[in-house]
PDB file of the backbone (N, CA, C, O) and the ligand in Angstrom, with CONECT records:
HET     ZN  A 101       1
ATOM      1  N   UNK A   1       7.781  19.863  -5.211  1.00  0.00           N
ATOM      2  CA  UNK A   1       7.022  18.843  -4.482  1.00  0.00           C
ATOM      3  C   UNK A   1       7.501  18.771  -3.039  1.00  0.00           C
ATOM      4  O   UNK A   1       8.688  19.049  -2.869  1.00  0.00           O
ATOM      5  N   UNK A   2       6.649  18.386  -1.783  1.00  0.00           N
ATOM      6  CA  UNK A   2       7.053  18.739  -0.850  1.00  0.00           C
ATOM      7  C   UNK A   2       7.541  17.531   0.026  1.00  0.00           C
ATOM      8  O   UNK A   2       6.572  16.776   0.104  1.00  0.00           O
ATOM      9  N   UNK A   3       8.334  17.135   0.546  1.00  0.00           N
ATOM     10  CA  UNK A   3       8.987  15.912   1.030  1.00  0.00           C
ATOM     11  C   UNK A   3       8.114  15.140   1.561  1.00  0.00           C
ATOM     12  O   UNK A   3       7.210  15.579   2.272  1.00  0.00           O
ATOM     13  N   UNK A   4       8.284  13.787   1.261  1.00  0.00           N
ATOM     14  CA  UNK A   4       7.707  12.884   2.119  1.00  0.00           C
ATOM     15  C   UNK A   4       8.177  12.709   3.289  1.00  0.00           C
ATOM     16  O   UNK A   4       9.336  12.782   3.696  1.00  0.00           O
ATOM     17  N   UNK A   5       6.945  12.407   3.961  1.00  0.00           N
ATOM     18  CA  UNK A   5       6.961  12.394   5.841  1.00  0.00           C
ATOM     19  C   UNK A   5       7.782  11.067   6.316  1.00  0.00           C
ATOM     20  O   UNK A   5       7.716  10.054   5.620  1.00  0.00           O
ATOM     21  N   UNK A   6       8.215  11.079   6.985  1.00  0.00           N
ATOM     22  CA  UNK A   6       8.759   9.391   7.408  1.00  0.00           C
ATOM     23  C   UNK A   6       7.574   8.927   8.158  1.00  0.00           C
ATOM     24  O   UNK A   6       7.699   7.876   8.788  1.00  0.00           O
ATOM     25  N   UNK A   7       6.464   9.540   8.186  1.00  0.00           N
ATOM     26  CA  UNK A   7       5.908   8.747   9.285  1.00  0.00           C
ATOM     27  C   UNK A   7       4.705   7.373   8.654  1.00  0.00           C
ATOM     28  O   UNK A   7       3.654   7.614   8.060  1.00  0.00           O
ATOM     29  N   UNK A   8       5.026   6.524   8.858  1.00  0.00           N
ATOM     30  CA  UNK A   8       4.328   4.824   8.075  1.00  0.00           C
ATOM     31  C   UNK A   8       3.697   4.385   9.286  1.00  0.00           C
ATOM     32  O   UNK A   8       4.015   4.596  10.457  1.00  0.00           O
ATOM     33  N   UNK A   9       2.458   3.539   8.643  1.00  0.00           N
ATOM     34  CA  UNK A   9       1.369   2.784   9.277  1.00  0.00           C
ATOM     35  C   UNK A   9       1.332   1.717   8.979  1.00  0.00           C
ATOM     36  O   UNK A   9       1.788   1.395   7.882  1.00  0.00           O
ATOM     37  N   UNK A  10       0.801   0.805   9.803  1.00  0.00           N
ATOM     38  CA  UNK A  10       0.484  -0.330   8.672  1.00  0.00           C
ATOM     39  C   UNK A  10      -1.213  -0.681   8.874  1.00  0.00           C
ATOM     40  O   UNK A  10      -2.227  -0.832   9.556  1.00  0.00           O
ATOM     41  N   UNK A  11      -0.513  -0.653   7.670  1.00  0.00           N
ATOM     42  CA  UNK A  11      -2.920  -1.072   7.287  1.00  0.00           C
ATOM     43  C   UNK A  11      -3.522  -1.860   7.896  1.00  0.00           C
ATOM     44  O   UNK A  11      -2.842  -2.881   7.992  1.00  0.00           O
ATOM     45  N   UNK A  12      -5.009  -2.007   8.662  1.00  0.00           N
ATOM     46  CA  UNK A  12      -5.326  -3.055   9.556  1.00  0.00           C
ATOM     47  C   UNK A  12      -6.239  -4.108   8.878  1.00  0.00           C
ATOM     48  O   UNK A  12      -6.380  -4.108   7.655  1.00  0.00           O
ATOM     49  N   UNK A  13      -6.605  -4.638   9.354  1.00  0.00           N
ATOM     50  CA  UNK A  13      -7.355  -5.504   8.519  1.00  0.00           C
ATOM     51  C   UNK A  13      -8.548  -4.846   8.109  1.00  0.00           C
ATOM     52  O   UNK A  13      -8.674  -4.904   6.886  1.00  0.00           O
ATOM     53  N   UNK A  14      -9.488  -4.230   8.700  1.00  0.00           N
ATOM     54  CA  UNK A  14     -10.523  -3.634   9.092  1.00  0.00           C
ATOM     55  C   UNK A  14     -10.390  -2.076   8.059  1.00  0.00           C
ATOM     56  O   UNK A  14     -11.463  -1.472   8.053  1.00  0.00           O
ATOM     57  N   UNK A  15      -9.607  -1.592   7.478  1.00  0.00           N
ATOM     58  CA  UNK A  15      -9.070  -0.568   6.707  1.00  0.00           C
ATOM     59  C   UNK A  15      -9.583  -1.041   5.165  1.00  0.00           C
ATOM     60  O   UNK A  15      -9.442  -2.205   4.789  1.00  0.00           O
ATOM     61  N   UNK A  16     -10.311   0.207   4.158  1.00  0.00           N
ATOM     62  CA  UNK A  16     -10.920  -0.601   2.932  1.00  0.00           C
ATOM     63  C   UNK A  16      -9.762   0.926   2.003  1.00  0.00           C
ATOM     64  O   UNK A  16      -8.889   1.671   2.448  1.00  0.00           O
ATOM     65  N   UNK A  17     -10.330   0.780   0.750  1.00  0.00           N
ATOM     66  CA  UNK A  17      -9.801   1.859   0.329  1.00  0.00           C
ATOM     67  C   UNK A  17     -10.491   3.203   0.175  1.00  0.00           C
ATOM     68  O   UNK A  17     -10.086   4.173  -0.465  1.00  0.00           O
ATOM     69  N   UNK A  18     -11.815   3.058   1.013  1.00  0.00           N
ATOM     70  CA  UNK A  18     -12.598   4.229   0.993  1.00  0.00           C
ATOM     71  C   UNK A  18     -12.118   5.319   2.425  1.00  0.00           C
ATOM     72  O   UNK A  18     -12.662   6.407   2.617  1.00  0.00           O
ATOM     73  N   UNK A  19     -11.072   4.781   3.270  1.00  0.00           N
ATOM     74  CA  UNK A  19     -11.045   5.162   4.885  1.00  0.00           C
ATOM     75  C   UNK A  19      -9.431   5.861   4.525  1.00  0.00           C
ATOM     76  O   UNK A  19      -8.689   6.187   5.451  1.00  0.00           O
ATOM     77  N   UNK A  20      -9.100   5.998   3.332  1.00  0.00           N
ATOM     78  CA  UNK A  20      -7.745   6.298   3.307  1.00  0.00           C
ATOM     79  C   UNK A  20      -7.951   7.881   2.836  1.00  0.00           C
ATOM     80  O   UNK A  20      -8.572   8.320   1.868  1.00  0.00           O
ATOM     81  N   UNK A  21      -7.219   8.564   3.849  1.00  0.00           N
ATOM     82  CA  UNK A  21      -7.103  10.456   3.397  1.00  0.00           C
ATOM     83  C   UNK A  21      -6.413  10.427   2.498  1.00  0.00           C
ATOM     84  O   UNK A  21      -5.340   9.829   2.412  1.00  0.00           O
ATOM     85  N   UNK A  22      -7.352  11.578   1.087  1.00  0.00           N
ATOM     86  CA  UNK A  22      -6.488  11.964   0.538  1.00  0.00           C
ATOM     87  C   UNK A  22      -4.903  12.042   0.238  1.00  0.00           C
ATOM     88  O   UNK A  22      -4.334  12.025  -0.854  1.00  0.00           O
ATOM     89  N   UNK A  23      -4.374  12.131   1.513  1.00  0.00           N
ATOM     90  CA  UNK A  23      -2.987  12.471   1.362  1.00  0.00           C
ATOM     91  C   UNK A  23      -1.840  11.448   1.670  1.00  0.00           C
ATOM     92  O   UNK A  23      -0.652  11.674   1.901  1.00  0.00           O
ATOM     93  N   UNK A  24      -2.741   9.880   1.590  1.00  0.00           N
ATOM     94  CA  UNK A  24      -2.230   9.214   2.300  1.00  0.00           C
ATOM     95  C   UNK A  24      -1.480   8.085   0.740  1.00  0.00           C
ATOM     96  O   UNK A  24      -2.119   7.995  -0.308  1.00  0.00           O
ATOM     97  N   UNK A  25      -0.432   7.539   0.892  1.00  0.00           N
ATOM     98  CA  UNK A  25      -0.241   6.638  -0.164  1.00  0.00           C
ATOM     99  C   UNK A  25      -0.153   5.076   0.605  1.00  0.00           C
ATOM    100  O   UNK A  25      -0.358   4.730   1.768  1.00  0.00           O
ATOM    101  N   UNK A  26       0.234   4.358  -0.572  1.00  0.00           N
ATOM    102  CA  UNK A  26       0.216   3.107  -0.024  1.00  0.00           C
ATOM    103  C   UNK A  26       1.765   2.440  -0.518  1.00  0.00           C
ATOM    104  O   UNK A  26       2.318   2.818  -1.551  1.00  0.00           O
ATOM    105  N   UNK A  27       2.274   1.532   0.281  1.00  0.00           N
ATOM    106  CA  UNK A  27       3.365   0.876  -0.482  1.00  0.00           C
ATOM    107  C   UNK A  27       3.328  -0.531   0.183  1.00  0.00           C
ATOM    108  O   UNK A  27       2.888  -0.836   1.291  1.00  0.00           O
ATOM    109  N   UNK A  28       3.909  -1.322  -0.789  1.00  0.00           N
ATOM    110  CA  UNK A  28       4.034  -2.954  -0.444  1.00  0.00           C
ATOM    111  C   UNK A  28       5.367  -2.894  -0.186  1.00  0.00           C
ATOM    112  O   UNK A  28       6.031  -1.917  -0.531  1.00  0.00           O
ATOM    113  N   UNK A  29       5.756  -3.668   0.285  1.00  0.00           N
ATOM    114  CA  UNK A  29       7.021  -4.587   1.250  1.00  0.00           C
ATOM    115  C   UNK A  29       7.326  -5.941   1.024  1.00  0.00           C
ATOM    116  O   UNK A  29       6.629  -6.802   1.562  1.00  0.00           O
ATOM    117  N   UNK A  30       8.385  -6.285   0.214  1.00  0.00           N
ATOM    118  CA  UNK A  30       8.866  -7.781   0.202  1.00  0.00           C
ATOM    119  C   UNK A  30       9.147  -8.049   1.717  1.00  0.00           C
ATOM    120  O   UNK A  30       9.773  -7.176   2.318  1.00  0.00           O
ATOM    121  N   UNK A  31       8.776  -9.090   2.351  1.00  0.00           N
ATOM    122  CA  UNK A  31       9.505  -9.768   3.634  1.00  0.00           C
ATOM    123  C   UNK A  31      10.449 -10.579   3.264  1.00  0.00           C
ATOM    124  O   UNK A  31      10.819 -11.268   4.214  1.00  0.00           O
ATOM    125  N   UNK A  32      11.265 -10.900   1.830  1.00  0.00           N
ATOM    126  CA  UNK A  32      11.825 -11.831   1.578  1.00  0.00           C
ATOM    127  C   UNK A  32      13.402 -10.600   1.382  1.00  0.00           C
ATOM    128  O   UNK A  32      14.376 -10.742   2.122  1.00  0.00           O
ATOM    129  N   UNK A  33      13.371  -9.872   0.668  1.00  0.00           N
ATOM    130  CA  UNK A  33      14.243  -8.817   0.375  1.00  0.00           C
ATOM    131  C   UNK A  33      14.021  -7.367   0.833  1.00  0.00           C
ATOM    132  O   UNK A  33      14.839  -6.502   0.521  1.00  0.00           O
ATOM    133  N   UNK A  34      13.116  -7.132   1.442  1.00  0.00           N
ATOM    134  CA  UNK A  34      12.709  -5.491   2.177  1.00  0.00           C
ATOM    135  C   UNK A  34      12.515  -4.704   1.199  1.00  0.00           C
ATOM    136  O   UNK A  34      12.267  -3.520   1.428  1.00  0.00           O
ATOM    137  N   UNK A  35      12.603  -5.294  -0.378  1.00  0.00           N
ATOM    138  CA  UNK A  35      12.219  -3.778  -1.308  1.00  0.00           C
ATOM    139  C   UNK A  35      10.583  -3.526  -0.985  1.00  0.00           C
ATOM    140  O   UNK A  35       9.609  -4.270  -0.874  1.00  0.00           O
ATOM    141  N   UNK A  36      10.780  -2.258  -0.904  1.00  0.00           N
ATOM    142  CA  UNK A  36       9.338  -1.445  -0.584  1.00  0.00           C
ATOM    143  C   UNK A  36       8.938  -0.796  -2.309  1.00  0.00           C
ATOM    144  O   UNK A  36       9.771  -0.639  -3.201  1.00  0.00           O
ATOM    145  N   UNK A  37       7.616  -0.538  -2.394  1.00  0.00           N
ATOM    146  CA  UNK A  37       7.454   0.045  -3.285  1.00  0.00           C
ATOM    147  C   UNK A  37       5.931   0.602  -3.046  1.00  0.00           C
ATOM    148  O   UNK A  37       5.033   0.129  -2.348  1.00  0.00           O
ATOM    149  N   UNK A  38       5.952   1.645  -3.780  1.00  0.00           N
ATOM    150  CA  UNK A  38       4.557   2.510  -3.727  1.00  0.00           C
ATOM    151  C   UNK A  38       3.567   2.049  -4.580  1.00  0.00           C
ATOM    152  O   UNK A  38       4.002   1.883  -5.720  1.00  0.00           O
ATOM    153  N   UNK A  39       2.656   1.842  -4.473  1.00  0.00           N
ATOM    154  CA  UNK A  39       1.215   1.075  -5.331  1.00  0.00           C
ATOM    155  C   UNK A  39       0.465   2.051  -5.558  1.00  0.00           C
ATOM    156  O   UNK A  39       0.419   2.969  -4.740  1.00  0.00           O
ATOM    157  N   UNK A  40      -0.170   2.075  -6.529  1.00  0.00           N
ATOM    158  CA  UNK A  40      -1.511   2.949  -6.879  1.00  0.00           C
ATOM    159  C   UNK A  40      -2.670   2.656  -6.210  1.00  0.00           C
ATOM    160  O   UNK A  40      -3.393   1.784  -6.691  1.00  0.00           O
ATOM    161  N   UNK A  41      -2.862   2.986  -5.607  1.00  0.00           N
ATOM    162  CA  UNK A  41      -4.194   2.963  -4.651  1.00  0.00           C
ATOM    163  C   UNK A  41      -5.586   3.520  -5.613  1.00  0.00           C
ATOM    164  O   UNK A  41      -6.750   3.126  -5.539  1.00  0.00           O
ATOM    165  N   UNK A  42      -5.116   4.350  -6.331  1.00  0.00           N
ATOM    166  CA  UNK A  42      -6.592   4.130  -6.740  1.00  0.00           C
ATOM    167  C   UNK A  42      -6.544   3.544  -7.851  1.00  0.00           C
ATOM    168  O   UNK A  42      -7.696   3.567  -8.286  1.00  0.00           O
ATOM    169  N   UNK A  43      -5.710   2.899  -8.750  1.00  0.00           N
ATOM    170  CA  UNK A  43      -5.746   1.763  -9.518  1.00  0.00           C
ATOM    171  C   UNK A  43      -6.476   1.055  -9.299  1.00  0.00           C
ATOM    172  O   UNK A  43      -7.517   0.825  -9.914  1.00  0.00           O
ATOM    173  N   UNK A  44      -5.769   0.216  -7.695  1.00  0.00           N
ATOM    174  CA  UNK A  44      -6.212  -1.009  -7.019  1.00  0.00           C
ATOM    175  C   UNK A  44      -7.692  -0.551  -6.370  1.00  0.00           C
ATOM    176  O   UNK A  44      -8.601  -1.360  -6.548  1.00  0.00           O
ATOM    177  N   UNK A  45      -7.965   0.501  -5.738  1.00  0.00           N
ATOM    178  CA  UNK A  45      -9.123   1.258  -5.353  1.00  0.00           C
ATOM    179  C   UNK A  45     -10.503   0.879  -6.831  1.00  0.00           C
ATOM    180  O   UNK A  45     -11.712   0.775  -6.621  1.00  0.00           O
ATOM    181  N   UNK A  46      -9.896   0.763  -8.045  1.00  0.00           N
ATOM    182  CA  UNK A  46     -10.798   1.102  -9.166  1.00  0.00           C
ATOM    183  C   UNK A  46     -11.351  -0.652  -9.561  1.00  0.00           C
ATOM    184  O   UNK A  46     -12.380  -1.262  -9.852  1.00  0.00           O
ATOM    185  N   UNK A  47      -9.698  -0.927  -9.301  1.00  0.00           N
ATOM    186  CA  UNK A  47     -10.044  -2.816  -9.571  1.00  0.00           C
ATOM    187  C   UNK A  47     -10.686  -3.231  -9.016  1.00  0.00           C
ATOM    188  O   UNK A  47     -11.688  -3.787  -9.465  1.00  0.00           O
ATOM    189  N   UNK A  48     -10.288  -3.118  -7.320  1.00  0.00           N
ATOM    190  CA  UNK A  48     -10.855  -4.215  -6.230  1.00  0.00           C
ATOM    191  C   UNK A  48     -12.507  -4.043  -5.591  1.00  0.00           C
ATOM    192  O   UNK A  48     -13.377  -4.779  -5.123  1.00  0.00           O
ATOM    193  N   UNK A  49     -12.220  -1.905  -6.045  1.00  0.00           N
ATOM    194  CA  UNK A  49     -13.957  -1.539  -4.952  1.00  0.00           C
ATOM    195  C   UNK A  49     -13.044  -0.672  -4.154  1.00  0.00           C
ATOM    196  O   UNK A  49     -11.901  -0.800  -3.715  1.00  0.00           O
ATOM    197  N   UNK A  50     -13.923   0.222  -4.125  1.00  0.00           N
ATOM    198  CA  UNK A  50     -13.359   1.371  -2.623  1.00  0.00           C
ATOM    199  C   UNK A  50     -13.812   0.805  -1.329  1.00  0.00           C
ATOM    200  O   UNK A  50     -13.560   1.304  -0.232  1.00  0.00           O
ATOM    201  N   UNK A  51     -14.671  -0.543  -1.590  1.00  0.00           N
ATOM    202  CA  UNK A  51     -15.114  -0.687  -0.001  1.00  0.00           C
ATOM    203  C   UNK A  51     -14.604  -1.735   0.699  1.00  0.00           C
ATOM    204  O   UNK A  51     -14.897  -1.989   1.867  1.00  0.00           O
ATOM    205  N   UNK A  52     -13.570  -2.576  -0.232  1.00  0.00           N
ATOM    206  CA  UNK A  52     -12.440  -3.589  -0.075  1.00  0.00           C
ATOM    207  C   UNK A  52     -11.575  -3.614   1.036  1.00  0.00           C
ATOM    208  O   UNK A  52     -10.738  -2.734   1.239  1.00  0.00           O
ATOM    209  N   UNK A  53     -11.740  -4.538   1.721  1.00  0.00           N
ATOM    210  CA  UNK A  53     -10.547  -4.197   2.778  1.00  0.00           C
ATOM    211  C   UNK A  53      -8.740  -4.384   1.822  1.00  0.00           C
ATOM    212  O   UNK A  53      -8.354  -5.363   1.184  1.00  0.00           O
ATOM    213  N   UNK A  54      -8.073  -3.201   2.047  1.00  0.00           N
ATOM    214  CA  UNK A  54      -7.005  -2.990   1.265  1.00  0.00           C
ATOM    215  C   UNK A  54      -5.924  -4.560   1.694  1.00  0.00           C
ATOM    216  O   UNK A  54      -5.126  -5.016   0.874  1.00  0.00           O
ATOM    217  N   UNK A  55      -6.076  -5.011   2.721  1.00  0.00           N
ATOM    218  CA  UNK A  55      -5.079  -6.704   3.062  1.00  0.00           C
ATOM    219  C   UNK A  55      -5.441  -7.158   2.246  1.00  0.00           C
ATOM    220  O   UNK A  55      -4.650  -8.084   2.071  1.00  0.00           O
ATOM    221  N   UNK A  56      -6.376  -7.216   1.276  1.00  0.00           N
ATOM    222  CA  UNK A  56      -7.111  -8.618   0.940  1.00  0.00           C
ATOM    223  C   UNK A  56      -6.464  -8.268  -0.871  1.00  0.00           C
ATOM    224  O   UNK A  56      -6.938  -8.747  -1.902  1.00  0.00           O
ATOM    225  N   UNK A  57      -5.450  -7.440  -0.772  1.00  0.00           N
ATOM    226  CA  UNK A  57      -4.816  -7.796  -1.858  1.00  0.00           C
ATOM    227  C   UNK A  57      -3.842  -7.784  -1.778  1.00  0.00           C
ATOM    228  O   UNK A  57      -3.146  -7.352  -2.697  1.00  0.00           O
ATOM    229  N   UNK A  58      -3.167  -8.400  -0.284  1.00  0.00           N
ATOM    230  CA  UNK A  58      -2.063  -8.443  -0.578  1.00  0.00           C
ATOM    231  C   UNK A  58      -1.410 -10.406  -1.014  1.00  0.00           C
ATOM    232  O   UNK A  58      -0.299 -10.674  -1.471  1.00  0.00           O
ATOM    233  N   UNK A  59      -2.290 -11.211  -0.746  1.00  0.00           N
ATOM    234  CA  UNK A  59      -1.831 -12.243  -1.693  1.00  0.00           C
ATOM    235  C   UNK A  59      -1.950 -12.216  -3.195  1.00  0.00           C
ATOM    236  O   UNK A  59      -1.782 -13.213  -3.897  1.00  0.00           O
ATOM    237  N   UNK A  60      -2.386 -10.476  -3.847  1.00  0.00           N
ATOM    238  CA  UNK A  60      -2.056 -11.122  -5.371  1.00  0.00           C
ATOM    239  C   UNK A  60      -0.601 -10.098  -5.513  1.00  0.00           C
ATOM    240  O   UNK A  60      -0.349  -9.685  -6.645  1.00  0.00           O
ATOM    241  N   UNK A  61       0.058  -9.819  -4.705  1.00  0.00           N
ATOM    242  CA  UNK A  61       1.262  -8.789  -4.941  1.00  0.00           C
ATOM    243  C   UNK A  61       2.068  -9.954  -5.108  1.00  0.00           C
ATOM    244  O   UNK A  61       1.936 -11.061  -4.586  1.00  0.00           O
ATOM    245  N   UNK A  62       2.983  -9.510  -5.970  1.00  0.00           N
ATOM    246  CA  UNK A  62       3.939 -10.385  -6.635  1.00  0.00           C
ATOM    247  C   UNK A  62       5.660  -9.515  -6.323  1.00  0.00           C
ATOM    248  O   UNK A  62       5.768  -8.640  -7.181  1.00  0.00           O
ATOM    249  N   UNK A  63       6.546  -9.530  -5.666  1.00  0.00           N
ATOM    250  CA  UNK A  63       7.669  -8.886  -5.433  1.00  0.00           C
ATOM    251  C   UNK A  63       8.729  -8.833  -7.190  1.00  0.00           C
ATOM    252  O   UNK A  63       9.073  -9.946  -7.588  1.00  0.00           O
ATOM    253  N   UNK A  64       9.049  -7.915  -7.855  1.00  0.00           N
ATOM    254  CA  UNK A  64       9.186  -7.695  -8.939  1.00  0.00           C
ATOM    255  C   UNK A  64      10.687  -7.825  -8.558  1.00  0.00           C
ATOM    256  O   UNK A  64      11.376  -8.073  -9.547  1.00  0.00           O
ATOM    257  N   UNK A  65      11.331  -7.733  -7.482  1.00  0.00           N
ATOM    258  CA  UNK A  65      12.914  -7.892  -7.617  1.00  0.00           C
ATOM    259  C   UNK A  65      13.317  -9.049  -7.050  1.00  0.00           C
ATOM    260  O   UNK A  65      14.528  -9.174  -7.233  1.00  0.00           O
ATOM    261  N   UNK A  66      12.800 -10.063  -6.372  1.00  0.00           N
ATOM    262  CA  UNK A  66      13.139 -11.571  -6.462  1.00  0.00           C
ATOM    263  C   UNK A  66      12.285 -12.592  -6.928  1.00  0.00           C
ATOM    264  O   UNK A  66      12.539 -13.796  -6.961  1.00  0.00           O
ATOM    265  N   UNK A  67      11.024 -11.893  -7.364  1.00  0.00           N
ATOM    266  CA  UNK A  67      10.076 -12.751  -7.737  1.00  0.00           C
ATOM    267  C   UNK A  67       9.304 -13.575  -6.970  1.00  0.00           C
ATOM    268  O   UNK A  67       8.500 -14.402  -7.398  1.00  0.00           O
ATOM    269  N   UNK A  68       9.588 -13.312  -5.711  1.00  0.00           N
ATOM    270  CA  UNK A  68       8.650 -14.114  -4.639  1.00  0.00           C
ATOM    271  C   UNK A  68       6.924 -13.681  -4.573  1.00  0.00           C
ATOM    272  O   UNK A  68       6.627 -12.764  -5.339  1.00  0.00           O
ATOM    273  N   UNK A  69       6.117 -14.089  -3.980  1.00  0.00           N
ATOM    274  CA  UNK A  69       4.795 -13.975  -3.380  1.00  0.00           C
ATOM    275  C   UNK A  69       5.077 -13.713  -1.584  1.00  0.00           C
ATOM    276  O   UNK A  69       4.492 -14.266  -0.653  1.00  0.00           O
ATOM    277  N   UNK A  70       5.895 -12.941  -1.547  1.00  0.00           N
ATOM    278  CA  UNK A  70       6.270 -12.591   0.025  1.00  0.00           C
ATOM    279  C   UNK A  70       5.864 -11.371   0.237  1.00  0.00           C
ATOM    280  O   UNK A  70       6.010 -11.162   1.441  1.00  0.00           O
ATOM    281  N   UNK A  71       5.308 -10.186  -0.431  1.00  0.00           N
ATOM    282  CA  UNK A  71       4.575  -9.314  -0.473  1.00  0.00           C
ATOM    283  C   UNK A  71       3.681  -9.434   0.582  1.00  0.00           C
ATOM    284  O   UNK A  71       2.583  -9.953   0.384  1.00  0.00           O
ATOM    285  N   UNK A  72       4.018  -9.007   1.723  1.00  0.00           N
ATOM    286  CA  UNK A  72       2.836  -9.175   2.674  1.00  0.00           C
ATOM    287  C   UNK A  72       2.755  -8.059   3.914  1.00  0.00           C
ATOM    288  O   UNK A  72       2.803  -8.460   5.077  1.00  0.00           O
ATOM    289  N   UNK A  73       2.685  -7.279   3.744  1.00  0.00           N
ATOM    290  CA  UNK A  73       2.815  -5.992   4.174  1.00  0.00           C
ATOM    291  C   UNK A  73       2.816  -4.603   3.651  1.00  0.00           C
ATOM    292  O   UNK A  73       3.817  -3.944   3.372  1.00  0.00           O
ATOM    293  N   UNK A  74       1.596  -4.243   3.551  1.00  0.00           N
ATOM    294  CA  UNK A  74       1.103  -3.184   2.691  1.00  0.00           C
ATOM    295  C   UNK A  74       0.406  -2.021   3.814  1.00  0.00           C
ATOM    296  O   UNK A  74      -0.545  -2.048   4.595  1.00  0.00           O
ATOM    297  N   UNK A  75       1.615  -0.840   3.356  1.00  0.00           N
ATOM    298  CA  UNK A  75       1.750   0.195   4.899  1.00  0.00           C
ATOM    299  C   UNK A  75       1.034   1.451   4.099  1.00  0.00           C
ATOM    300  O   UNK A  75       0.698   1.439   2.915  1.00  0.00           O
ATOM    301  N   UNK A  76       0.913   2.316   4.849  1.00  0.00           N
ATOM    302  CA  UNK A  76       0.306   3.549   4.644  1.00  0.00           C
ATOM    303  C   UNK A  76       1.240   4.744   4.978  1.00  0.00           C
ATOM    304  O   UNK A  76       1.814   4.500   6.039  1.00  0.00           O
ATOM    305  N   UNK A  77       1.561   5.807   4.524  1.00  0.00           N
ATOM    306  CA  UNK A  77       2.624   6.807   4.710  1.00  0.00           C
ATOM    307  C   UNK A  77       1.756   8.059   3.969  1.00  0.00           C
ATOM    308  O   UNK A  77       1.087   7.946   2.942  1.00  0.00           O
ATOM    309  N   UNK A  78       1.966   9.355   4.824  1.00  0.00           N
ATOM    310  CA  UNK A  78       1.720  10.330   4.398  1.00  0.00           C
ATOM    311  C   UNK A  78       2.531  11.068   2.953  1.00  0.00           C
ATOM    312  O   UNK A  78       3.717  11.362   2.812  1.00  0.00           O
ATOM    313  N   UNK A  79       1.774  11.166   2.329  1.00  0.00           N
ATOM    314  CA  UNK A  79       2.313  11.716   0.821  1.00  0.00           C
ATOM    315  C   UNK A  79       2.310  13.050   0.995  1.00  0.00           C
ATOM    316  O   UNK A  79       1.998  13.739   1.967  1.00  0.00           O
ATOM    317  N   UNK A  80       2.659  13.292   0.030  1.00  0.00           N
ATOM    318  CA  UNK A  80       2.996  15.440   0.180  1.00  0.00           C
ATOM    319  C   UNK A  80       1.754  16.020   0.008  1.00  0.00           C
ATOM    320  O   UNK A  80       0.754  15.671  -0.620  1.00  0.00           O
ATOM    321  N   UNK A  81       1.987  16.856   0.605  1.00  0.00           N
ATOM    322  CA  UNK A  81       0.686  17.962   0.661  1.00  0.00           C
ATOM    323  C   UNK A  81       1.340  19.471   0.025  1.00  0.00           C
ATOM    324  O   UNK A  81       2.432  20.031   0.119  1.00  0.00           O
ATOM    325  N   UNK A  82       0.155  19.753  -0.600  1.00  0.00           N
ATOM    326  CA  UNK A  82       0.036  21.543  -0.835  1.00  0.00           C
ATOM    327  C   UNK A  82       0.841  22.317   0.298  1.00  0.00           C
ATOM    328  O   UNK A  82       0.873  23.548   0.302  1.00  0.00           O
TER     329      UNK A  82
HETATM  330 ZN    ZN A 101      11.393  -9.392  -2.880  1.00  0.00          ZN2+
END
């Protein structure tokens, strides 16, 4: 598998899950503790609608290592490619 890029975005408001390349992943961000974690995008892509703006779920993210609702920052990072 081929390394992930360091290079991160952060999603705009205006961004749905239909505008995201292939190669692109998604991860949420506690602001309360900084754990980051990678989300299934097309999970959430399958739940919410591909034509969803991707912010508009970030009040149901729930932070799994302090248990907060501080989840509020959901970035974009290039995933590995072929
Ligand atoms: Zn947290």
């Amino acid at each position: 598998m081929a390394k992930l890029r360091v290079y991160i975005a952060f999603v705009t408001n205006l961004e749905a899950f239909i505008d995201l390349a292939s190669y692109e992943i998604l991860f949420a961000v506690c602001t309360e503790c900084s754990r980051a974690k990678q989300i299934d995008r097309y999970e959430l892509a399958k739940k919410y609608g591909l034509y969803s703006p991707i912010n508009a779920i970030r009040p149901k993210l729930k932070c799994n290592a302090c248990d907060r609702k501080t989840v509020s920052v959901v970035g974009k990072a290039n995933g590995p490619r072929d």
